[in-house]
LUMKETOR-309901 format. One record per atom (N, C-alpha, C): residue in three letters; x, z, y. Coordinates in pm, whole numbers, padded with zeros to 5 digits, always signed. Example, Ala and Ser with C-alpha at 12.3 -4.5 7.8 and 13.67 -1.06 7.14 Angstrom:
BEGIN
ALA+01319+00780-00569 ALA+01230+00780-00450 ALA+01320+00780-00330 SER+01285+00708-00225 SER+01367+00714-00106 SER+01290+00787+00003 
This chain:
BEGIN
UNK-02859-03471+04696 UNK-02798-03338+04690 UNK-02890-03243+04614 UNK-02836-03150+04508 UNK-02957-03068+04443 UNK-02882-02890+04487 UNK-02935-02804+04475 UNK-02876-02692+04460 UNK-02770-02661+04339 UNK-02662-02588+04403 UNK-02603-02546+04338 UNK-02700-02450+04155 UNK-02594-02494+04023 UNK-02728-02409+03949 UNK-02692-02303+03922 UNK-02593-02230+03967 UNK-02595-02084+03989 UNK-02670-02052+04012 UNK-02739-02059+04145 UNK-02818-01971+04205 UNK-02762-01965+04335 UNK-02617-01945+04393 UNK-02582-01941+04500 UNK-02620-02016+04598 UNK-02709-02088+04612 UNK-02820-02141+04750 UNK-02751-02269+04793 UNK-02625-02305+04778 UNK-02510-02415+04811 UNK-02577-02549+04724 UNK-02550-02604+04821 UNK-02593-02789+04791 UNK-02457-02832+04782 UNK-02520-02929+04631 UNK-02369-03030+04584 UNK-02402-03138+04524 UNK-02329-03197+04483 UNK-02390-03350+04424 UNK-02417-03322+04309 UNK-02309-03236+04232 UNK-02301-03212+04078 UNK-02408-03116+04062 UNK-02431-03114+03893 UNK-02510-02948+03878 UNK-02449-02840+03940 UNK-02299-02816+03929 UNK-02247-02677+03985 UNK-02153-02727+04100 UNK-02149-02640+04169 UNK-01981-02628+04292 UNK-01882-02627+04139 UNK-01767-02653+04233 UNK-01640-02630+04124 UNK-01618-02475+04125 UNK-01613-02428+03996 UNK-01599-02299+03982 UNK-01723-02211+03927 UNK-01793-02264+03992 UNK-01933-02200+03974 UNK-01987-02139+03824 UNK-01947-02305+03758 UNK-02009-02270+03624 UNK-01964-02213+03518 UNK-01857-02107+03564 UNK-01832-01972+03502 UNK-01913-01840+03567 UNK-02021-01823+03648 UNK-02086-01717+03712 UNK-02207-01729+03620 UNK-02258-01646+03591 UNK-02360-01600+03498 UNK-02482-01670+03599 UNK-02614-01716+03593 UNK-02697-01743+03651 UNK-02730-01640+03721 UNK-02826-01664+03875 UNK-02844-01572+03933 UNK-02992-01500+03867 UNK-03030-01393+03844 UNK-03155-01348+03795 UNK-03290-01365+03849 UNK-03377-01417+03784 UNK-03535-01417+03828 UNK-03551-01341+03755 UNK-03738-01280+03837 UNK-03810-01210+03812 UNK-03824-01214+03638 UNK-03825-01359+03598 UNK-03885-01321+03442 UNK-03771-01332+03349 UNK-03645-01305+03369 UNK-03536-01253+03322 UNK-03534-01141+03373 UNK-03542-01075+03429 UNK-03573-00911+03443 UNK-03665-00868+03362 UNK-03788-00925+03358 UNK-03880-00898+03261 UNK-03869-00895+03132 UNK-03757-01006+03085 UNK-03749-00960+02938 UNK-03649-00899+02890 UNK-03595-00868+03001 UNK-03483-00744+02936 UNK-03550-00585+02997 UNK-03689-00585+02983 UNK-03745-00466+03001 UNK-03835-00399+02927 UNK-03890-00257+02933 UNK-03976-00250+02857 UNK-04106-00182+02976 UNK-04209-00157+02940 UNK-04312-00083+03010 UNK-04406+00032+02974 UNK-04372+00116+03041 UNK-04453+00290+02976 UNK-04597+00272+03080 UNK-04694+00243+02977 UNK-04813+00261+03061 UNK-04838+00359+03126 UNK-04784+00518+03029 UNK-04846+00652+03048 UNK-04856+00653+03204 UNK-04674+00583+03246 UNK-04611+00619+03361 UNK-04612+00519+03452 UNK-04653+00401+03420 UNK-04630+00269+03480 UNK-04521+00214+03551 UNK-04384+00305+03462 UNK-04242+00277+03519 UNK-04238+00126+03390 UNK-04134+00023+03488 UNK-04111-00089+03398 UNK-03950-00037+03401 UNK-03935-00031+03308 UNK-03748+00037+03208 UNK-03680-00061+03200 UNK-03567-00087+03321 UNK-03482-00170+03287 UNK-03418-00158+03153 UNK-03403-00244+03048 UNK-03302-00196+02895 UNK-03136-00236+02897 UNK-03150-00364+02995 UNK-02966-00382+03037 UNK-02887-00285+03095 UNK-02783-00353+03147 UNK-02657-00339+03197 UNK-02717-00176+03260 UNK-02667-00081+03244 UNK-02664+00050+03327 UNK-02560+00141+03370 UNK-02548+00170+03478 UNK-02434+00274+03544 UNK-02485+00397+03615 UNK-02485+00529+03553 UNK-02528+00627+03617 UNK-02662+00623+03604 UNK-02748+00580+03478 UNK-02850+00575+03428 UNK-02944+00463+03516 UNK-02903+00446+03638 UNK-02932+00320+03717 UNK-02916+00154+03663 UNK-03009+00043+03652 UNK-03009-00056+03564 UNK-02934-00147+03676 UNK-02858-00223+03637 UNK-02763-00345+03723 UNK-02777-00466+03694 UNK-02782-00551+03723 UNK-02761-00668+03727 UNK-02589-00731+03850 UNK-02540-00810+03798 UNK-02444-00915+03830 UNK-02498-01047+03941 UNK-02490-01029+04071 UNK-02499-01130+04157 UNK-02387-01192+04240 UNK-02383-01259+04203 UNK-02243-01384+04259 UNK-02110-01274+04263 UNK-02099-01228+04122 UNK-01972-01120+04077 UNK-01964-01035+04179 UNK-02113-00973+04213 UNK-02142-00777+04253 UNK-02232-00774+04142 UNK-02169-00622+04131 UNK-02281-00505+04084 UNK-02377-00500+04160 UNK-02468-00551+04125 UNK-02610-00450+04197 UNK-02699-00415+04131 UNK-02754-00237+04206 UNK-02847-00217+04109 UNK-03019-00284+04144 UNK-03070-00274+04009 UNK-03175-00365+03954 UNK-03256-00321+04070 UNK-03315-00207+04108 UNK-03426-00157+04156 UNK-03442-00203+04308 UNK-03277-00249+04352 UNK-03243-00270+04520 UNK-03258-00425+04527 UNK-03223-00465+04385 UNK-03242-00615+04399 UNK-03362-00677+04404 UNK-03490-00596+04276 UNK-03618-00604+04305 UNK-03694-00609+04444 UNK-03667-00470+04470 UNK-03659-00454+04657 UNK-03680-00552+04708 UNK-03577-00596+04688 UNK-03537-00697+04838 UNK-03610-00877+04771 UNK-03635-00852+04651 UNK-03718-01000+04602 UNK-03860-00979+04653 UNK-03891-00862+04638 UNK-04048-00837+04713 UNK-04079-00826+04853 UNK-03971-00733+04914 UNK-04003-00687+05075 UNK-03907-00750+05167 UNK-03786-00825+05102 UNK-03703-00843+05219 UNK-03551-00788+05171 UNK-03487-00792+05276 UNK-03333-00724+05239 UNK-03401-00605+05334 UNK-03264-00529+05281 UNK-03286-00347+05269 UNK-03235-00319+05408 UNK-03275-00255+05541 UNK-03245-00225+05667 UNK-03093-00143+05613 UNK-03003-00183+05734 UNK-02877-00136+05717 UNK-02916+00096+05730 UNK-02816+00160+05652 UNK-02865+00329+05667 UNK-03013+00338+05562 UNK-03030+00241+05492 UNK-03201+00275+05418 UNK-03175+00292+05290 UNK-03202+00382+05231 UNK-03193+00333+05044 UNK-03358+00324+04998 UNK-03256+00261+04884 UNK-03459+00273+04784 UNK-03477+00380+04721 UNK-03553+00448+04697 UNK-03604+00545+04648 UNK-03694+00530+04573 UNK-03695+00625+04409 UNK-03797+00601+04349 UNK-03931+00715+04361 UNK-04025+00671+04324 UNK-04186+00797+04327 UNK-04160+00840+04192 UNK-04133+00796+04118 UNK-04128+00777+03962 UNK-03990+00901+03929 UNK-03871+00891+04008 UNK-03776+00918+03982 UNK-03673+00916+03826 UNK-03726+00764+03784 UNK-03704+00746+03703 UNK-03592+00669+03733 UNK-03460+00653+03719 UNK-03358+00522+03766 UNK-03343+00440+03723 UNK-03401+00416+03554 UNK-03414+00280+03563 UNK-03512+00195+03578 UNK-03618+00234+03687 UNK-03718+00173+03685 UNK-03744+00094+03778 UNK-03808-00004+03760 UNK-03727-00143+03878 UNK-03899-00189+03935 UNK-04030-00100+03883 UNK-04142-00165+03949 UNK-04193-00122+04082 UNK-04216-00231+04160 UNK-04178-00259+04305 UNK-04272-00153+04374 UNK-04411-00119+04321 UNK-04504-00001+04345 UNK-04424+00121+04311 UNK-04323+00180+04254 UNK-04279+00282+04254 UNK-04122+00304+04324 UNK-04112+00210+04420 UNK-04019+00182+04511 UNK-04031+00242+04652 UNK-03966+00275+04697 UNK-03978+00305+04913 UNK-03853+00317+04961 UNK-03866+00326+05091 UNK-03739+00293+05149 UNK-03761+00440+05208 UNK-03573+00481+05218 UNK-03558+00639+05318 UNK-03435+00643+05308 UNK-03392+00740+05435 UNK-03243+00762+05402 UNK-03195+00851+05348 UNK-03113+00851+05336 UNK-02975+00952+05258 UNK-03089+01084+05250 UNK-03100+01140+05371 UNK-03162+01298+05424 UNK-03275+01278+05353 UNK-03405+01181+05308 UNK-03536+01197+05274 UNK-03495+01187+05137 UNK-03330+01160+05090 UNK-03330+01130+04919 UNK-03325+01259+04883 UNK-03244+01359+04966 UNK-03203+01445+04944 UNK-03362+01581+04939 UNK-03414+01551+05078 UNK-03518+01608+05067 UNK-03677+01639+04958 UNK-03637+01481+04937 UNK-03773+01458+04782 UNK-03647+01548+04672 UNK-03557+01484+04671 UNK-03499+01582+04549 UNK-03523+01751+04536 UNK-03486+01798+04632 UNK-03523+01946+04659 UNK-03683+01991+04646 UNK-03779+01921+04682 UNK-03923+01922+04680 UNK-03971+01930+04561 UNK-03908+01790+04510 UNK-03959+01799+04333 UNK-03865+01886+04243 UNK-03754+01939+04315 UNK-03746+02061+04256 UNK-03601+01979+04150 UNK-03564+01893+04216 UNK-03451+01808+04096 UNK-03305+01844+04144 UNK-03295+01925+04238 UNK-03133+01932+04344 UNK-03072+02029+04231 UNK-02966+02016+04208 UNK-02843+02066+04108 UNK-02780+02156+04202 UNK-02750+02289+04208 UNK-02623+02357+04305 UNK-02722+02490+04329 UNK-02647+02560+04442 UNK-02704+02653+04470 UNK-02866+02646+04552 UNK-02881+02505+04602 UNK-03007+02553+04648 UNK-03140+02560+04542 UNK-03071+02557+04385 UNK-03161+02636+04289 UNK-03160+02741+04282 UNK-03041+02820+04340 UNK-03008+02950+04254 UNK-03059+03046+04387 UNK-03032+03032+04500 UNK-03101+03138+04663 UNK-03244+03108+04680 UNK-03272+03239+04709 UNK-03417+03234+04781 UNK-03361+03254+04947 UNK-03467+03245+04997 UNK-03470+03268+05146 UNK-03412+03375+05189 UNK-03454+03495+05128 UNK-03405+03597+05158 UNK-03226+03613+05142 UNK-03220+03574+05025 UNK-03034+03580+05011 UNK-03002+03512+05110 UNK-03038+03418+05163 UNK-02960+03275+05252 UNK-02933+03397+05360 UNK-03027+03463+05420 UNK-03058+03537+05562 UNK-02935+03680+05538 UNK-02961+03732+05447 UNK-02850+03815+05342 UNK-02737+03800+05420 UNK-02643+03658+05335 UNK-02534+03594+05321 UNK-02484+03597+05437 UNK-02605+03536+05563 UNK-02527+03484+05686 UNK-02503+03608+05774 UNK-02583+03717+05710 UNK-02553+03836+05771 UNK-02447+03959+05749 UNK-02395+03930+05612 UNK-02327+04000+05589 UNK-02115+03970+05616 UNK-02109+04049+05645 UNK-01957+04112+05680 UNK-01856+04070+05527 UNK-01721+04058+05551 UNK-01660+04049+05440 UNK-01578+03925+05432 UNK-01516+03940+05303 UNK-01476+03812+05233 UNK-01556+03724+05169 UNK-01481+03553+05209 UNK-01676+03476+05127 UNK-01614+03478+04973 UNK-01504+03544+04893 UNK-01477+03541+04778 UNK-01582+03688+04667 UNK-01586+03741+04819 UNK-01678+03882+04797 UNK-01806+03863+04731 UNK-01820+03824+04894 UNK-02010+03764+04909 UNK-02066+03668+04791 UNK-01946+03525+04744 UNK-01974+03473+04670 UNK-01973+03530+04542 UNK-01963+03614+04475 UNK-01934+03672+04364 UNK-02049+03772+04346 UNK-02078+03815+04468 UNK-02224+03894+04468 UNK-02307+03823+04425 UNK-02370+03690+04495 UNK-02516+03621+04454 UNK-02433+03500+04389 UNK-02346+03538+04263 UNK-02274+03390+04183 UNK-02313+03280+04212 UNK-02265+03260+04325 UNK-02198+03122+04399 UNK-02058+03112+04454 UNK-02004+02973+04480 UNK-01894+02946+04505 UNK-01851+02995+04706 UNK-01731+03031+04693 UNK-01693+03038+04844 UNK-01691+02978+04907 UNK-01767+02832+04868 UNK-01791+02711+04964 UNK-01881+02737+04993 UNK-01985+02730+04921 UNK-02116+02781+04940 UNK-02143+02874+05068 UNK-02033+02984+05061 UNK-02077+03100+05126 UNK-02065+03028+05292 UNK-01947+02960+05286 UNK-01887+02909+05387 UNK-02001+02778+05435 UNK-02062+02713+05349 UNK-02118+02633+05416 UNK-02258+02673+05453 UNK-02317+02835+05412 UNK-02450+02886+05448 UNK-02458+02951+05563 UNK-02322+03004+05601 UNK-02275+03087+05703 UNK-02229+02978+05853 UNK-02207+02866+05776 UNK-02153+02723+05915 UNK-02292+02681+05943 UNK-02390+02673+05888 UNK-02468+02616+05863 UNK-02529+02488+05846 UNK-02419+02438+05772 UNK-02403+02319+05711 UNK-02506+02288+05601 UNK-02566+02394+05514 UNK-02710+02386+05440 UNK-02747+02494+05477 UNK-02878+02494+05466 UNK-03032+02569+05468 UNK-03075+02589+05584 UNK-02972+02490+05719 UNK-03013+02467+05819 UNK-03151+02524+05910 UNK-03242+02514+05756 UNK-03403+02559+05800 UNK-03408+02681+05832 UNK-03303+02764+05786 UNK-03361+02924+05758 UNK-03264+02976+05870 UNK-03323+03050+05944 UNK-03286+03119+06062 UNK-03212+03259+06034 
């Protein structure tokens, strides 16, 4: 019995299961490697394939997955269920395993805001407006039009659904 030569882990007599040998091989490390490049400055390794949402992919047993989760999990293990990978680098297509960590949803969100990368209004308020907003009287079509933001916004500073922190 030899392994299946997909990659799919399945024992058969033949080189492939039936079917199989239409699935693209499964990827090693040094097929990742040569579809990459490497920025010393930064010591991000640049996926150059397949990309979605500037994130690099690879094809495993016909899924999408991206490169950096698949690396992941070739180095540390599979990924705890609620965990993503996260980059230090914040580079997305960068798949080297030192510029990798695990966090959830809330710590993706939090490094984003820190390094200063969050898109929306929590670029545009300071502290003081937030305290403002939740204090003031009115329509949120009002309020929002005062500190040009949306009436969601107003509505979700006032629920306190964001900026949670600010009292």
């Amino acid at each position: 019995m030899n392994l299946c030569a997909c990659g799919c882990k399945k024992t058969t007599e033949k080189t492939y299961i039936h079917g199989h040998n239409k699935r693209k091989p499964r990827p090693t490390l040094e097929s990742i490697e040569n579809n990459s490049i490497s920025i010393p400055e930064c010591g991000c390794w640049i996926w150059m394939g397949r990309t979605t949402h500037k994130y690099g992919e690879v094809y495993i047993d016909g899924k999408q997955i991206r490169i950096h989760r698949f690396v992941w999990e070739l180095y540390n293990g599979p990924i705890p269920k609620g965990m993503n990978v996260l980059h230090r680098c914040d580079t997305p297509p960068c798949w080297n395993p030192y510029h990798l960590f695990l966090g959830t949803q809330h710590d993706n969100m939090q490094d984003k805001m820190k390094k200063g990368r969050a898109k929306g209004f929590e670029g545009k308020l300071t502290e003081q407006q937030i305290i403002s907003i939740r204090s003031e009287n009115g329509l949120f079509r009002e309020i929002a039009k005062k500190y040009n933001v949306t009436r969601t916004t107003v509505g979700d500073i006032k629920h306190f659904k964001t900026w949670r922190n600010i009292l």
